[in-house]
Phi, psi and omega in degrees: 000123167270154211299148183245154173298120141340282208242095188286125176106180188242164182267349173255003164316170168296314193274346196272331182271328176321299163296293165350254225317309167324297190289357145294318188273003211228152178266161206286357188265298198315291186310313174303299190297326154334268188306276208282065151227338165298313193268326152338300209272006190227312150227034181292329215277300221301316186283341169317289200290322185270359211209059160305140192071050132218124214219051133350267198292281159021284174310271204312323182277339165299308176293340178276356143289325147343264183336309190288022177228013189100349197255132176130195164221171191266349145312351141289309169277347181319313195270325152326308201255359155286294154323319167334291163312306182290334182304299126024252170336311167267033187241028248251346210246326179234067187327287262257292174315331193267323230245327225253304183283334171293321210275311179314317199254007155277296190333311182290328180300327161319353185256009151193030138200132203297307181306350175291320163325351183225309181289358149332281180333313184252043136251358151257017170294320220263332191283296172318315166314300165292008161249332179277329205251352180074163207251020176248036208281192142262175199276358178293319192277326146311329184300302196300321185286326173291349201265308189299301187292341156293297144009275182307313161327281175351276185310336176264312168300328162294339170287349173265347173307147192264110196276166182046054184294108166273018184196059147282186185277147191245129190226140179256123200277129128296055182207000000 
């Protein structure tokens, strides 16, 4: 099996600066909800499907919709999407499952840093890819899928943008 990636896509891609640009523009509730109603609809099943009857991840995105509808605090969920992460981390065994699982609990993590709005996205480039294409793929045949599943990103964030946003985030990219 050759070695597989964390992490799927390029940071200079087109789409990868388009969503930048996008994620600039949106205040950090708009984004939090976003990112885990995105990674719910994209990469719960994956993670669903490699790792059944564990309803984790499940958990960690109810409460972080809670929160994002007000009810809670966010010191009450910290330690969720902090287990979220290890639940991840110890999944060292299934890439597909482990990439699936990141991208949720990145996701999630967006309800108090904002750039986890993007950095979700290429572990789940990577949770997609390896599910569709299986884990003997070249690196090309990931590139592509990762290209598409950023893409498809783009294209759901604009739909949720908030046009003229009056308190957007202010985020500095490390990439």
């Amino acid at each position: 099996m050759p070695k597989l990636r964390k992490m799927l896509g390029d940071v200079n891609s087109a789409e990868c600066i388009a969503l930048m640009r996008l994620i600039e523009t949106q205040n950090e509730r708009t984004l939090a909800a976003w990112a885990v109603g995105y990674a719910k609809d994209n990469f719960l099943g994956i993670y669903e499907n490699e790792c059944p009857g564990n309803v984790c991840l499940r958990d960690t995105i109810l409460a972080c919709e809670e929160y994002l509808k007000g009810n809670g605090k966010l010191c009450e969920i910290k330690p969720v999407i902090k287990e979220a992460g290890q639940l991840a981390r110890d999944l060292a065994d299934n890439p597909t499952a482990q990439a699936a699982a990141r991208a949720v609990s990145t996701s999630c993590a967006s309800v108090h840093t904002p750039t986890s709005a993007l950095g979700f996205l290429f572990y789940g480039a990577a949770a997609a890819a390896y599910s569709q294409a299986g884990l003997e793929q070249s690196a090309e045949v990931y590139d592509q899928i990762a290209s598409k599943e950023l893409e498809k990103a783009v294209d759901s964030l604009k739909q949720v943008c908030v046009p003229d946003e009056a308190h957007p985030v202010k985020v500095k990219w490390n990439c």
